[in-house]
N, C-alpha and C positions, 0 to 999 in steps of 0.2 A: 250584286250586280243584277241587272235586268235584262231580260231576252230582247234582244233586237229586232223590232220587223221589218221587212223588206216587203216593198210594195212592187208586184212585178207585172212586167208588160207579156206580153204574148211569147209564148215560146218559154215560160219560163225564167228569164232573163231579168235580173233586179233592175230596177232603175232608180231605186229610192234605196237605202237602209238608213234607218232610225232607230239612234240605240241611245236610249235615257243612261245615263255614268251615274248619276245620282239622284235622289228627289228625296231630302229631307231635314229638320230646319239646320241642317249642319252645313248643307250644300245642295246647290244644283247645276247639274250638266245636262247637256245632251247635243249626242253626235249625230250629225244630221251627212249624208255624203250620197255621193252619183259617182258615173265613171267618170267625170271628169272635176267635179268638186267637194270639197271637206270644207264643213260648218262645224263650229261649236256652240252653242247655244248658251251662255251664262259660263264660266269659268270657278265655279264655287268652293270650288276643291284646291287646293294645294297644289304645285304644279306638277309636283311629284307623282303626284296621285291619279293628277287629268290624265299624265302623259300614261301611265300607267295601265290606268284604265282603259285610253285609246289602244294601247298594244294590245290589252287582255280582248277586244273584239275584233283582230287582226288590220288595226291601222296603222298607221307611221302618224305619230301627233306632227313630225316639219311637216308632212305635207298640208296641211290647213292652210283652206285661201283666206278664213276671217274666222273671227270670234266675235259672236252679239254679245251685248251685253244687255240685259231687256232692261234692269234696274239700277240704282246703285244710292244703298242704304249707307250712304255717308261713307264712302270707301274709304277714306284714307286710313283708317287703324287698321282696315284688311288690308294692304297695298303690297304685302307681301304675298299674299294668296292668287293673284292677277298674274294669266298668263301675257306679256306683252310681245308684241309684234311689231316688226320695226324692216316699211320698206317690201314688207309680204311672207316676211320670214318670221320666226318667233326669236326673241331675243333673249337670251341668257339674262 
């Protein structure tokens, strides 16, 4: 896993953290979050794995408002690896 950086405003006080989950031709993530929103950036990983990794940098993967998706290299044979959301939730 990768170090997370936080970009902070005055006082100390993050306002950004960006935490790359993965970056390599296996997969790529990255958790992009504020105090009031969760981003994921590309879903590349197994959802087991996303969620996983969300927890390992102390976040709750339900509370995601979206997931980007930047590209999509003929998804359907991965369709299993996609985390989906459904309504603003993530759907089993």
């Amino acid at each position: 896993f990768y170090p997370c950086t936080l970009i902070e405003e005055r006082e100390g006080v993050p306002i950004v953290k960006i935490c790359p989950l993965a970056s390599s031709s296996s997969g790529n993530s990255t958790f992009i979050g504020t105090s009031r929103t969760r981003i994921l950036v590309d879903a590349g990983l197994s959802r087991r794995e996303t969620f996983l990794r969300i927890a390992n940098i102390g976040e709750d993967p339900e509370t995601l408002d979206a997931i980007i998706v930047t590209h999509d290299d003929r998804i359907f044979p991965f369709a299993d690896r996609i985390v989906h959301m459904v309504d603003g939730r993530i759907d089993a």
